[in-house]
Structures are given as C-alpha cells and as structure tokens.
MIPARO-192722 format. One record per atom (N, C-alpha, C, CB): x, y, z. Coordinates in steps of 0.2 Angstrom, whole numbers, plus 2048, in hexadecimal, padded with zeros to 3 digits. Glycine has a CB too. Layout:
XYZ...
REM end
This chain:
52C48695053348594E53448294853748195453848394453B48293D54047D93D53E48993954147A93754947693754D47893854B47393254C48093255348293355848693955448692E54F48793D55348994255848694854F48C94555647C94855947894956047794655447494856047693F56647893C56D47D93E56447A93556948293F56D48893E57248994556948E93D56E48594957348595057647D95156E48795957647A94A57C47594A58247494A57B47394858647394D58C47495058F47A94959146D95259247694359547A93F59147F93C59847693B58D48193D58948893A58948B93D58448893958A48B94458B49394759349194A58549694D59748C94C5A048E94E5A34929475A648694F5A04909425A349393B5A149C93B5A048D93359D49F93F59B4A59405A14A79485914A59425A24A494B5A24A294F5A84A195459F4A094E5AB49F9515B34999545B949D9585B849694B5B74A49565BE4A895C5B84AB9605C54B19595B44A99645B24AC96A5AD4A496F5AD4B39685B349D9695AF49696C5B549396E5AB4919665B148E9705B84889725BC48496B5B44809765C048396C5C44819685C04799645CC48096C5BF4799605BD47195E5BF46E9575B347195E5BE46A9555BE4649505B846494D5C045E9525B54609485AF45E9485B04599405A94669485AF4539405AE44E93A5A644C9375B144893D5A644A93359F44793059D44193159E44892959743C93459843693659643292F59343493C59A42E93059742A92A59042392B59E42592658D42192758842192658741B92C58541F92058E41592B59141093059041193659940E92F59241893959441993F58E41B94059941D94058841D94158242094157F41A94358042593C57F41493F57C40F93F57F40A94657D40D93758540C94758940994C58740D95359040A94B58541495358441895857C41495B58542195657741495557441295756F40A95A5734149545754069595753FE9585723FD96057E3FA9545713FA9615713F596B5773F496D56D3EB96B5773F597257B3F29775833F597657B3EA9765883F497958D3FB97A5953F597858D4019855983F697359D3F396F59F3F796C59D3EF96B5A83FA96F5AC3FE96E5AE3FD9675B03FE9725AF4049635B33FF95C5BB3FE95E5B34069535BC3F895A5C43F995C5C840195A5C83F29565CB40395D5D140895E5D740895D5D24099625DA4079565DF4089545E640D9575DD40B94F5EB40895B5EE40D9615F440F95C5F04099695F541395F5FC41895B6024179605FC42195B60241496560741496A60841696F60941596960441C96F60642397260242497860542896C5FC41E9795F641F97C5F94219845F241997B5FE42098660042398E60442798E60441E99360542D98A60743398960343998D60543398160543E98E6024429915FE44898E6054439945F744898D5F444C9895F34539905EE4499855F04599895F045D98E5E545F9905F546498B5E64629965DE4649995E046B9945DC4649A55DA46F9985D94749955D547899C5D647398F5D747D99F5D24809A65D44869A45D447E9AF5CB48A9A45CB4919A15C94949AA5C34939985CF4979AC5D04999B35D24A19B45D54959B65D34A49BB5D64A99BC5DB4AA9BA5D54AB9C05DF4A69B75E64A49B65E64A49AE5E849D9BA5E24A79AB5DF4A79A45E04A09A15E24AB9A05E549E99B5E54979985EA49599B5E54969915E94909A05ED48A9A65EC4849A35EA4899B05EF47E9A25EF47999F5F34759A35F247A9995F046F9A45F346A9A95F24629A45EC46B9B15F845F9A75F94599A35F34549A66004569A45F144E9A55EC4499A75F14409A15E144E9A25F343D9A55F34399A25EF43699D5F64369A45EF4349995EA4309925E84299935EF43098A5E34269945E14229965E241B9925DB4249975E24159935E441198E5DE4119895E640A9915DE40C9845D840B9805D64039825DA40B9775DA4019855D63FB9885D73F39845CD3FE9865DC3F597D5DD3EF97B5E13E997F5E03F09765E13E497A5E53E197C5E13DB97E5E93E39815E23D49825DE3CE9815DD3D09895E23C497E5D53CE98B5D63CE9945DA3C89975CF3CE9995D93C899D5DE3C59A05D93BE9A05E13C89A65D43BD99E5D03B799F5D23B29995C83B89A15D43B79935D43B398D5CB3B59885D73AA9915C93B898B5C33B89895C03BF9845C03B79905C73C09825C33C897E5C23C79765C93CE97E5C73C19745C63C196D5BE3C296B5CB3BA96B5B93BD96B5B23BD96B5B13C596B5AE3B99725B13C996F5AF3D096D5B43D596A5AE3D39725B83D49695BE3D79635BB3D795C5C73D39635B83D095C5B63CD9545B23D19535B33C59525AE3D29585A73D59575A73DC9585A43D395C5AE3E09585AF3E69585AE3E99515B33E795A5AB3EE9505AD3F294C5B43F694A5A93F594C5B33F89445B83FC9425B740293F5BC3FA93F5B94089405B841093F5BF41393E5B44139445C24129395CC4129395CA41B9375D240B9305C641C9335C64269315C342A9375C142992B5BE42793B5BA42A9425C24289475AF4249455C34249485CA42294C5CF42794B5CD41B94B5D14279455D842D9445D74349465D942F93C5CE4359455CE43C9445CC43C94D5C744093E5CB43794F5CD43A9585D043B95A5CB43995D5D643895A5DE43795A5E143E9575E242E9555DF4409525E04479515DF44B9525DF44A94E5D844C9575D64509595D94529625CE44E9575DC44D9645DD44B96A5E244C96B5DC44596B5E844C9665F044D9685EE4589655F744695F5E84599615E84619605E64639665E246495A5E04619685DC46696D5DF4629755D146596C5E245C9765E345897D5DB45697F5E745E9835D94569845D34529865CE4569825D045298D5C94519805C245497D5BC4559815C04509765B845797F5B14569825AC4569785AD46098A5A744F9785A544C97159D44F9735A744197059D45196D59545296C59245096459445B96D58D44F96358B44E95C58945795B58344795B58445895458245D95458146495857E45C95357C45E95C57846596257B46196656E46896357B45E96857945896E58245597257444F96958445797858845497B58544E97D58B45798058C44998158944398558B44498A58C43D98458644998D58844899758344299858545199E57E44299957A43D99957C43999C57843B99358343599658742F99658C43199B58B42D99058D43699F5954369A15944349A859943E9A15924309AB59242B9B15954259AE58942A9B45964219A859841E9A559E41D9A559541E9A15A24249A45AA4259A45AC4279A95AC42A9A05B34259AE5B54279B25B74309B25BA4239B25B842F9AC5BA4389AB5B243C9A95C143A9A35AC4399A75A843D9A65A843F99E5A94429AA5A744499D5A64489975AF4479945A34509995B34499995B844A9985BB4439945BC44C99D5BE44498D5C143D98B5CA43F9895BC43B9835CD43A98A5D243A9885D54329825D543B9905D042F9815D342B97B5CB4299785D842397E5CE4289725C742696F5C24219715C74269685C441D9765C24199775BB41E97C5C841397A5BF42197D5BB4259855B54289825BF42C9895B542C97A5B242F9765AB42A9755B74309725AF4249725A841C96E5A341D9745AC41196D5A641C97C5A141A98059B41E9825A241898559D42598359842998459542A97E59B42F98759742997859242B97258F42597359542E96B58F41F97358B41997258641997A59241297158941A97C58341998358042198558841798B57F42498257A42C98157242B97F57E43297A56F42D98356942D97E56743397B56442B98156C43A97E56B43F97956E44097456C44597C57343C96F57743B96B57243796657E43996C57043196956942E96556343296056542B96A56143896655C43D96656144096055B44296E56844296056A44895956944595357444C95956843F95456943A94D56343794C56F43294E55E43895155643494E55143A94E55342E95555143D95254B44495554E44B95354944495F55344E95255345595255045894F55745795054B45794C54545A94753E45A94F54245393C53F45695453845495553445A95753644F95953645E95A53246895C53246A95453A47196153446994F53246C94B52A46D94553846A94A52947194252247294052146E93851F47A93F52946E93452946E92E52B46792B52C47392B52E46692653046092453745D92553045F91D53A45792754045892C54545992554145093254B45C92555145E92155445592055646592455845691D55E45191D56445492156145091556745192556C45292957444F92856944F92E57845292857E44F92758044F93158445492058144A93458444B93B58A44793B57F44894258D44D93F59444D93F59544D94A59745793959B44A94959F4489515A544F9525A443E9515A24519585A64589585A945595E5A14609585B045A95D5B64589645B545F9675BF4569625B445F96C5B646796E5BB4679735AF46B9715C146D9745C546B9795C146C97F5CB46F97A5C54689835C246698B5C346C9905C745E98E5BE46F9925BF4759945BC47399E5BA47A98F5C04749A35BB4739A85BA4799AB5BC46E9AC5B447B9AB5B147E9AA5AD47D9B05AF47F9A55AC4859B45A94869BB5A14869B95AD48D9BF59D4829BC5954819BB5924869BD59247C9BE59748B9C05914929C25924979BE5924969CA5964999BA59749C9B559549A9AF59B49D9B65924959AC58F4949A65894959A758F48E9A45854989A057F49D9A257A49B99A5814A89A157549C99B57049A99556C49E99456D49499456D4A198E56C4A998B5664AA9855744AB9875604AB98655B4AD98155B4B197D5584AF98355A4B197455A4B79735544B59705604B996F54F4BC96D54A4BE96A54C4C59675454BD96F54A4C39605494C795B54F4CA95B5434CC95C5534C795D55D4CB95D55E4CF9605614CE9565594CC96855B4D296D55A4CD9745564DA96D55E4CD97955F4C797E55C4CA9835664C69815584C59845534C79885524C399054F4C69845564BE9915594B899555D4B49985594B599355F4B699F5664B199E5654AD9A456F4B59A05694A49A65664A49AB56B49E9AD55E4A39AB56F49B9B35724999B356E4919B057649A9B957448E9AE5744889AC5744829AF5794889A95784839B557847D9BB57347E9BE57D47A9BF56C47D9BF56647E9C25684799C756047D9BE56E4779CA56C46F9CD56F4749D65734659C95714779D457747B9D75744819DA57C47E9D25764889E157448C9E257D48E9E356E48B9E657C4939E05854969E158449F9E458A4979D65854A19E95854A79ED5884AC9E95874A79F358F4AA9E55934B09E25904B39DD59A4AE9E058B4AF9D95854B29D25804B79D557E4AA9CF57D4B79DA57B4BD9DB57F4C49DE5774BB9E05854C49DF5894C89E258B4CB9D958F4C39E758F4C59D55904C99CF58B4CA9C85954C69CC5844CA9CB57E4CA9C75804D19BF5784CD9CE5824D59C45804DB9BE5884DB9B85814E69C458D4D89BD5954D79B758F4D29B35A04D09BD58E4CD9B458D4C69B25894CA9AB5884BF9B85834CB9AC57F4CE9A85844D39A257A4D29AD5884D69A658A4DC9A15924D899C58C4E59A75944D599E5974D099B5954CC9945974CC9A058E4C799858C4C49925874C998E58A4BD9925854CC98E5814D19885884D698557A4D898C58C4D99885944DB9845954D697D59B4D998A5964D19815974C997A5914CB9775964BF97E58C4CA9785854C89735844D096E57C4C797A5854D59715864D996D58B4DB9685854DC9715924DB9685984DB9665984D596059E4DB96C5964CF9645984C995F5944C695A5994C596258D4C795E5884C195C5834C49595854BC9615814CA95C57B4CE95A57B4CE95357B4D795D5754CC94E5744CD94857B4CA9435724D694757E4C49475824C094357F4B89425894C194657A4B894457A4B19455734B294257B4AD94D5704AB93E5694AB9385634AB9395684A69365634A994055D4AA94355C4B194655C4A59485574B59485574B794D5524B59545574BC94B5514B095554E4AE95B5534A795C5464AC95B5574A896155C4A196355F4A196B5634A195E55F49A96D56349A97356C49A97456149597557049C97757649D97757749A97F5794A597457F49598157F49598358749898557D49198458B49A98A58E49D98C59349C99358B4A098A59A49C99359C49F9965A04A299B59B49E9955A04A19A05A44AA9A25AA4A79A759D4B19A95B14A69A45B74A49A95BA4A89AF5BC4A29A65B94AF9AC5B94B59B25B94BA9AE5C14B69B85B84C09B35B54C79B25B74CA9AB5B84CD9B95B34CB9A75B44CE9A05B44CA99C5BA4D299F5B34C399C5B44BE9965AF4B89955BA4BC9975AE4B89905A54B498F5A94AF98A59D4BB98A5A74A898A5A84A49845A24A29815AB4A09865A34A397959A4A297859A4979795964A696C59749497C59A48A97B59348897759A48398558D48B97558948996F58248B96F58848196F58048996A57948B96757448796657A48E96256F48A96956848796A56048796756848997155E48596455648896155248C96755148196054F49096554C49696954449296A54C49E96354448D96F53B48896F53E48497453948296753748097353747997953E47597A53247397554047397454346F97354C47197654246D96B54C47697A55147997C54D47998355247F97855347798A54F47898E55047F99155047299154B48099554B48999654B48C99E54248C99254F4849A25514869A754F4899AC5544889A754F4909AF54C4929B35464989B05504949B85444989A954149B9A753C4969A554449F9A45354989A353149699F52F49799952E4969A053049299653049498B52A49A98B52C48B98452249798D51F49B98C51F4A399051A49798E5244A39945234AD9955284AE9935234B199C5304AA98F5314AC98852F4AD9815334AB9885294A99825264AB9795244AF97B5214A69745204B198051C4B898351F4BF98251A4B698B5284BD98552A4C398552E4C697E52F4C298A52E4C09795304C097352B4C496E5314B99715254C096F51E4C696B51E4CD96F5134C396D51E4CF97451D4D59755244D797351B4D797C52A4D59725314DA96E52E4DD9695384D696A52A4D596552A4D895D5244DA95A52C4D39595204DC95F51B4DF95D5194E79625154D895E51F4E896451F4F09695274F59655214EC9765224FB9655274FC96052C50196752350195852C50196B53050496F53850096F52D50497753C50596F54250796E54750697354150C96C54550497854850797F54D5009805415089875545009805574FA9815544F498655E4FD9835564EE9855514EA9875584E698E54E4E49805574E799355A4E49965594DB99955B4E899B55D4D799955D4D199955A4CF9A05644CE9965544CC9A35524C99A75594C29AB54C4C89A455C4C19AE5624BD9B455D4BA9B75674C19BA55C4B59B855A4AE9BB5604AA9BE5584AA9B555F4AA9C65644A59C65624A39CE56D4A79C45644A09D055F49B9D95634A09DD5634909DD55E4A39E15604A79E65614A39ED55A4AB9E656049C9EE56049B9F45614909F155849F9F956448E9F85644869F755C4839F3565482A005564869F65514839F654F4809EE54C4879F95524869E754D4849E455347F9DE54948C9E255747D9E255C4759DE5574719DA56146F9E555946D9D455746A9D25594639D255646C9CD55645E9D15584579D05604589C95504529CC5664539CE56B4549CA5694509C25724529CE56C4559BD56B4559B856D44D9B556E45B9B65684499B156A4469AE5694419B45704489A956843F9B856843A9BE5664339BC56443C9C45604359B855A42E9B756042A9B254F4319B156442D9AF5674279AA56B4259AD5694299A356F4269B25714219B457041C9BB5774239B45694199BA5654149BF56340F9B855D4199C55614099BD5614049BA5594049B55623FE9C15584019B35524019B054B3FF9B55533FB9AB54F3FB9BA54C3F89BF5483FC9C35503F59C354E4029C754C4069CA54840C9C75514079CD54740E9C15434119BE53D4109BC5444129BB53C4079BB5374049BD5334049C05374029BD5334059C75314049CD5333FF9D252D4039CD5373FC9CE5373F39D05393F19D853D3EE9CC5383EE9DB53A3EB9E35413E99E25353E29E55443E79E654A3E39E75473DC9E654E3E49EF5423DA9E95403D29E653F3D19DF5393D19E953B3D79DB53B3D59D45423D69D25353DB9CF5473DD9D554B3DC9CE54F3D59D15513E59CC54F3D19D65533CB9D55503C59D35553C99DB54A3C59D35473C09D054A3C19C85403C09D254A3C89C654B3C69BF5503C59BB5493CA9BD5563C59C155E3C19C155E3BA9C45653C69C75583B79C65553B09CA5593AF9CD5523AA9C65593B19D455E3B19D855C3AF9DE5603B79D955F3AB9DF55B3A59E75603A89EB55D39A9E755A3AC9F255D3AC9F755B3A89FF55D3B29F7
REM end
C-alpha cells in the first residue's frame, strides 16, 4: 500500500467526488494548537463559548421507511458555569481556548442538527461509552470528549502512514461533522473493490446475526453494485479501494466512506489474503465474463463476535489481569 492511497480516501478527497450520494457533512482544518491539544494527557474540555441558545431544540436525522423523518432531541447543556462546590475555577484556568474550532461547531450544528465527528479516516466510536449519547453529539462540548478520549483519532494524527511501503506525505487533518444519521446496523455493508470491479460485500456489524439479510440477499447485492456501477465505477483514483455503505430501504444505497484496499482496513468476514488472491487472478485473467460480488454475512447466532470496541472501555486494571486485591491495594485501601 502507497500514501496516496491512504490520502485519497481521506475524507475531502473523495466527498468532493462524492457529496450527492453521501451524508450531509462539514469539514474544517485543525490547527497546529488543536492537534497538540488532542494529543496532550489527560481529558480538559476547552472552554465553550455559549450563544445562548444551548436548550434549543436541534434536529436528529433518521433515514427510514418514512424516507427523511426528523425528530427533535433537546441540546444538551455545555456544562458551564461554577460547580456547586465552588471548586471549578482551578480547572476553567486550565482550560483551553479554540474560539474558530468552537464557532465552526456551533455552525455546523444549528446547519446539520446532531453530528456524528470524525477526523480524516477515523471516527470516535471507540470513545462513545464516554457520552451519554454515544457518537451522537449535540454541543460541542459533546464533540471535545469523544475526540480527546479516542484512541483511533490519535492513530489519524500519529500512524496513518503505518501499512504503508513509501515515505510518509505531509498531512493537513481536518475535523469533519457529519449529520447524525441513525442508522439500522443490519443494513450497513463493507464493500471491496479490485481493479474497479466489486468483488466483496459483507455486513459490517459482525457482532450481530440478523435473519432478514439472508432473505434480502440477492435485492441487497443488486442494489449496492447499481450504486458502484452508475456512481463510483472508474470515478474515484484508485482503482483498488474499500467503500463503505448504506442501505435505508429497498432501492437506495448511501455511499458513508472510503477505505484503503490492505491490512490497515479491517476486512471483517473476509480475509485480506483471499482478497489479494482474488484481486491477482482479476488482473492477470483476461476473461471477460462480468464478475459477481461474493455476500458474506452470519448465517446463524454462533458465529457473533466480541462487541466491538469493548476492551476500551474497562479499566486498565482489568486488562491487566489484576485481582480485586491488587487493584485495591493500588487505591491503598484498608479493608
């Protein structure tokens, strides 16, 4: 794998191909401050510049049978103000400030109503045991924490080169808003392409076994290769990449992003290696015969995976191995 092929499925290089068959988004450039802040120790909200307006009612976003339904969600507070112990000033001082990253979420927020934040490539589910709402954010406050507590946002800002063979580029990373979409886990799919022909699809929530996916196997399939063919086929720079996608009901595919065609992309219920395998024989067999896409998805409860992302939210302790005796001893706790 190459840089650029890392590049090229960073957010603003392919929505700008891209943007009428995506989610609605925003996207700003971090400045050098903020990078340095994302990556600092220990989790200190920047102060939040309020407008007033913070108990206002923004709107959701649910891509349903009911096509675009919109439901209000009140806006959460930002949290200012002195606590009630008298004890906040000490950490206020100590807050940073980000008055242009702050406007532009507040902008982004009253455009799109709830967001879901990603850097480049990289969302923060990771982090969303942290937030009452998860992914879902409704003030920027909501936004700082899951990007400050992620370790896959760390990964877009330190490692995004590390699958790669060549010299690492220079990066401009930018904080993308995307509207907040909630979105049914059995209908998002992750889609293979090789040599600019799909060769791959396979549900997304591995954690999950859903009965109605085998029933609409052949729609599902003929749905998202419609998209991949009409939209994407031989529009996008590469031709070996991952796409993810979609599907809110019968006939309609949303492309939600783009992925490097390697390791560094995880490959779910497939294996990379009998995709590189299936990739060399495309491009080295001169047969002609349209290529239909191989569907992957759990035929039965047994083959569920550990829920995603679990390990990050347990203690350090417990990842350690540690006893109940060590981890109290190490709070020196007399019992």
């Amino acid at each position: 794998m190459l840089s650029k092929h890392v590049l090229n499925c960073g957010f603003s290089q392919w929505y700008s191909l891209f943007a009428d068959i995506s989610i609605d988004s925003k996207s700003m450039k971090l400045s050098d401050d903020f990078i340095q802040y994302l990556l600092s120790d220990g989790i200190v909200l920047p102060k939040s510049g309020s407008d007033g307006n913070d108990d206002e009612i923004i709107e959701d976003h649910d891509w349903g049978d009911d096509n675009d339904h919109q439901n209000g969600f009140p806006r959460l507070p930002d949290g200012g103000g002195d606590d009630s112990d008298g004890q906040s000033s000490g950490a206020e001082a100590a807050a940073p400030e980000f008055p242009e990253m702050d406007a532009f979420m507040r902008s982004a927020l009253d455009s799109l109503g709830a967001v879901f934040p990603k850097l480049n490539w990289s969302s923060c589910e990771d982090s969303s045991w942290m937030s009452a709402t998860g992914t879902r954010c409704l003030t920027p406050d909501d936004v700082y924490l899951l990007l400050k507590s992620s370790d896959r946002i760390v990964h877009d800002l330190t490692q995004p080169f590390k699958d790669c063979t060549d010299e690492t580029p220079p990066v401009e990373h930018e904080l993308v808003l995307k509207k907040w979409v909630d979105m049914n886990p059995s209908m998002e799919f992750r889609c293979f392409v090789a040599n600019n022909q799909l060769i791959g699809i396979t549900q997304r929530d591995v954690r999950s076994y859903y009965e109605h996916i085998g029933h609409q196997k052949e729609d599902i399939i003929g749905d998202i290769h419609r998209l991949f063919v009409t939209r994407i086929q031989n529009q996008f720079p590469d031709r070996d990449f991952v796409m993810d996608v979609y599907r809110p009901t019968r006939g309609r595919v949303v492309l939600v992003d783009m992925n490097p065609f390697g390791a560094t992309t995880d490959s779910l219920l497939f294996d990379w290696e009998e995709l590189y395998t299936r990739r060399l024989d495309i491009i080295t067999t001169d047969d002609e015969t349209p290529i239909v896409p191989e569907f992957r998805f759990l035929t039965s409860g047994a083959g569920v995976q550990p829920q995603r992302y679990s390990m990050n939210s347990l203690p350090i302790e417990a990842l350690n191995g540690y006893s109940l005796d060590q981890f109290m001893d190490g709070f020196h706790i007399d019992r």
